[in-house]
C-alpha positions as CSV (number, residue, x, y, z in Angstrom):
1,X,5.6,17.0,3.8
2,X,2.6,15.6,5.2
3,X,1.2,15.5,1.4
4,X,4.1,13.6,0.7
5,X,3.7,11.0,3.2
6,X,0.0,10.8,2.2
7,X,0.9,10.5,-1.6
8,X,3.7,7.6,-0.7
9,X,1.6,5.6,1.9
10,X,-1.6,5.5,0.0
11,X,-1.6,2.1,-1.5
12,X,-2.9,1.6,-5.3
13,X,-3.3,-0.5,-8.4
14,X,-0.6,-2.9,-9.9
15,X,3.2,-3.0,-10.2
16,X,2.7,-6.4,-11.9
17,X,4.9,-9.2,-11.4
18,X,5.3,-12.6,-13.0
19,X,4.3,-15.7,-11.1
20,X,6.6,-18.5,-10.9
21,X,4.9,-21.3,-11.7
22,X,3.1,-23.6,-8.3
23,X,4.9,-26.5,-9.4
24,X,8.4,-25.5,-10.2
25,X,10.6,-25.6,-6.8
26,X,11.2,-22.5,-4.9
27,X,14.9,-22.5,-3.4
28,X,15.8,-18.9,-3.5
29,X,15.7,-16.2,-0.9
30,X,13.0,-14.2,-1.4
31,X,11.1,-16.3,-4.3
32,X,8.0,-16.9,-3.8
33,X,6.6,-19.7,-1.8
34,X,4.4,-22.6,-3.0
35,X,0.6,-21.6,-3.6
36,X,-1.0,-22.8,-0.9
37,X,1.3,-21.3,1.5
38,X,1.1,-17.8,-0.3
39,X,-2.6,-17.9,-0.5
40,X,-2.7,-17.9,3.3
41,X,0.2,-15.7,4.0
42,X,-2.6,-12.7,2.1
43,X,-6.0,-14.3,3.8
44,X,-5.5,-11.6,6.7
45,X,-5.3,-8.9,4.4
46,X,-8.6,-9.7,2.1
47,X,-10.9,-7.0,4.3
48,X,-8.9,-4.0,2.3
49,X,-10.8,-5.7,-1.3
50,X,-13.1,-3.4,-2.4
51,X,-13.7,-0.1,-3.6
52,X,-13.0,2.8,-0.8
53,X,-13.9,6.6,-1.0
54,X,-13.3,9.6,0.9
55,X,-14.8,13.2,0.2
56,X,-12.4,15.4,1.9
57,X,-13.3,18.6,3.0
58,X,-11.7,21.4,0.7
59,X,-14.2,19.6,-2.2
60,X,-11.6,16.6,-2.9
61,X,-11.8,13.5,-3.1
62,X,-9.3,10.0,-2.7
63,X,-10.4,6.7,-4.4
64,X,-8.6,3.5,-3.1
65,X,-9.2,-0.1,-4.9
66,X,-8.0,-3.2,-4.1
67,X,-8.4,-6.8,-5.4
68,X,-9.3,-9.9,-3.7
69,X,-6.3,-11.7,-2.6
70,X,-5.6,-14.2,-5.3
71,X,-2.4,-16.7,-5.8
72,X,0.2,-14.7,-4.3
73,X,-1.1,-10.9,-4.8
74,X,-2.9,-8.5,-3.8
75,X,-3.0,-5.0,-6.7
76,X,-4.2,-1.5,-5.7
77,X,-4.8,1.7,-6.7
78,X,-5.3,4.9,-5.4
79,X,-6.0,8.7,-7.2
80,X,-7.1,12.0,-5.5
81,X,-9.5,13.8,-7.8
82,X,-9.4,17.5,-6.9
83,X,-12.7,19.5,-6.7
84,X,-12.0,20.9,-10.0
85,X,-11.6,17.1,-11.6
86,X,-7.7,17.0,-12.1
87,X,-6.0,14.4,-11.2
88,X,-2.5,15.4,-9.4
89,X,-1.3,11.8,-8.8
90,X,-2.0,7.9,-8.5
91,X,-0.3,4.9,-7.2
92,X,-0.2,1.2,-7.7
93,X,0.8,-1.2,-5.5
94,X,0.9,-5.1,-5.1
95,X,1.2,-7.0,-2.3
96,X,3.0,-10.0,-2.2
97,X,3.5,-13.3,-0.6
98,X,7.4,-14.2,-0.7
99,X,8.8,-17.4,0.9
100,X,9.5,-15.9,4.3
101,X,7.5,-12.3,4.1
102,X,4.6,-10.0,2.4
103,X,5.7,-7.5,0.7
104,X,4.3,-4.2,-0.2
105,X,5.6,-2.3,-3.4
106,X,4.6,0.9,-4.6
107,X,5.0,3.3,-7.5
108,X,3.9,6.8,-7.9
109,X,3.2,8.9,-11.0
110,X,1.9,12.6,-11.6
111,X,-1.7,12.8,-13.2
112,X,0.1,13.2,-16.8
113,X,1.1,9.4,-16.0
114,X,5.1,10.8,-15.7
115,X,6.8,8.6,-13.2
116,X,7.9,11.0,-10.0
117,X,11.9,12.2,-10.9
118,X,12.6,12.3,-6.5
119,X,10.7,8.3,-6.7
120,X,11.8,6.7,-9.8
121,X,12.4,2.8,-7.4
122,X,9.3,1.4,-5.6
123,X,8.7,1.8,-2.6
124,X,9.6,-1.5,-0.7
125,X,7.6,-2.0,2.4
126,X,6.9,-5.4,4.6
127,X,3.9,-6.9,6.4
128,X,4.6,-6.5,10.1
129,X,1.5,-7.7,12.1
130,X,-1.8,-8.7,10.5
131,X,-5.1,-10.1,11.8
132,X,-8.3,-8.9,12.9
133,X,-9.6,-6.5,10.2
134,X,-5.9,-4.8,10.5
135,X,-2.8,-5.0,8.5
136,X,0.7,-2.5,9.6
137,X,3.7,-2.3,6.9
138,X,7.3,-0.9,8.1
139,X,10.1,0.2,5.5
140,X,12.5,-3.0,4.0
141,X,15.0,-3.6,6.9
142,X,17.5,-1.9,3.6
143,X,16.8,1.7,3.7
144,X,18.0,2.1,-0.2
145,X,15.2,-0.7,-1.1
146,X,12.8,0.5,1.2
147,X,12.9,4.3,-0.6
148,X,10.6,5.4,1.7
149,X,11.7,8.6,3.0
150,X,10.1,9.7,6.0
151,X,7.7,6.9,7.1
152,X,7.9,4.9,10.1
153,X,4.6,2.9,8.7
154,X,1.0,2.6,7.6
155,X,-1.8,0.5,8.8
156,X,-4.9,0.0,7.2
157,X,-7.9,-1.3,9.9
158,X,-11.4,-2.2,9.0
159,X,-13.7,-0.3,11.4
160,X,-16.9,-2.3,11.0
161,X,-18.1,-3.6,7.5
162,X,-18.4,-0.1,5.5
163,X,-15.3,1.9,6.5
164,X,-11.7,1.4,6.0
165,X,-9.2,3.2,8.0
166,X,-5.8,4.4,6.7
167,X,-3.2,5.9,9.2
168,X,0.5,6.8,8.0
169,X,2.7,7.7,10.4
170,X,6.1,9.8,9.7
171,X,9.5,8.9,11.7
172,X,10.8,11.6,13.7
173,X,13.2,13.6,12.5
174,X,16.7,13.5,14.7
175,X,16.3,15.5,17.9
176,X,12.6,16.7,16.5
177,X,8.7,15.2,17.7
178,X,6.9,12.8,14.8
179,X,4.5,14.5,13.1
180,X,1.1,13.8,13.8
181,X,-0.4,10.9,12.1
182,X,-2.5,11.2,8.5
183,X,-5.5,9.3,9.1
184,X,-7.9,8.5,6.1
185,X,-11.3,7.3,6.9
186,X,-12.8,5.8,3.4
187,X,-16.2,4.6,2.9
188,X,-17.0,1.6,0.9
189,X,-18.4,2.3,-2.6
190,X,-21.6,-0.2,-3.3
């Protein structure tokens, strides 16, 4: 379970999307809002670009990349590499600036590349707070969009220059205490 939170909330490269053009007019919910405007929405986010590492201790290790903000995305992409070099999944994820939210999207695949049968919709979350060196994402209000099983959230925080933080925290299940929190500490790669 706690695997599986970790596999869902690590954020990774690029579910790309086509940009609407800056000039054409933006009138419906959920489009994209003019360039400018996106541009800033992602500002608070930029200290998670970079490459990030983590050696864990059974010998594994988790790569996390992500893109300068640029336009109205973010893209990132995460893999653990097992000590023995397999590869047992990725992610990719963009981050987007809609016309009244950010939004966070994310696929999964096994290391063969096959998409996961139990996760074949992104996972839909949105920006909830952001600013200083932190950014927290929640589940889609619409649990069916969100497809985010057991998460209550994931924030990433910056904790000085070198090391990014990553905790993702489960819901409780009914009449049950929350799991404990998975918390990532990933050093930058220079």
């Amino acid at each position: 379970m706690i695997l599986r939170l970790a596999a869902i909330a690590s954020l990774a490269l690029a579910a790309c999307s086509a940009q609407p053009s800056a000039t054409a007019p933006q009138s419906s919910p959920g489009a994209p809002a003019s360039g400018p405007k996106r541009a800033a929405a992602l500002e608070p986010l930029a200290f998670m670009a970079g490459a990030w590492t983590q050696q864990q201790p059974n010998g594994a290790m988790i790569e996390e990349h992500w893109m300068q903000p640029r336009g109205a995305s973010m893209l990132g992409s995460f893999r653990r590499i097992l000590g023995n070099g397999a590869v047992p999944f990725y992610e990719f994820t963009q981050i987007v600036a809609e016309k009244d939210r950010v939004v966070l999207r994310q696929i999964h695949v096994h290391g063969n590349f096959e998409p996961d049968p139990k996760r074949t919709e992104p996972m839909e979350l949105v920006l909830e707070r952001a600013g200083g060196g932190s950014a927290t994402f929640v589940p889609a209000a619409d649990p069916a969009k969100a497809n985010a099983g057991a998460l209550a959230r994931i924030t990433y925080a910056l904790d000085g220059a070198d090391t990014l933080g990553l905790t993702v925290e489960p819901k409780a299940a009914e009449g049950k205490p929350a799991e404990k929190p998975l918390v990532f500490r990933m050093s930058k790669v220079r």
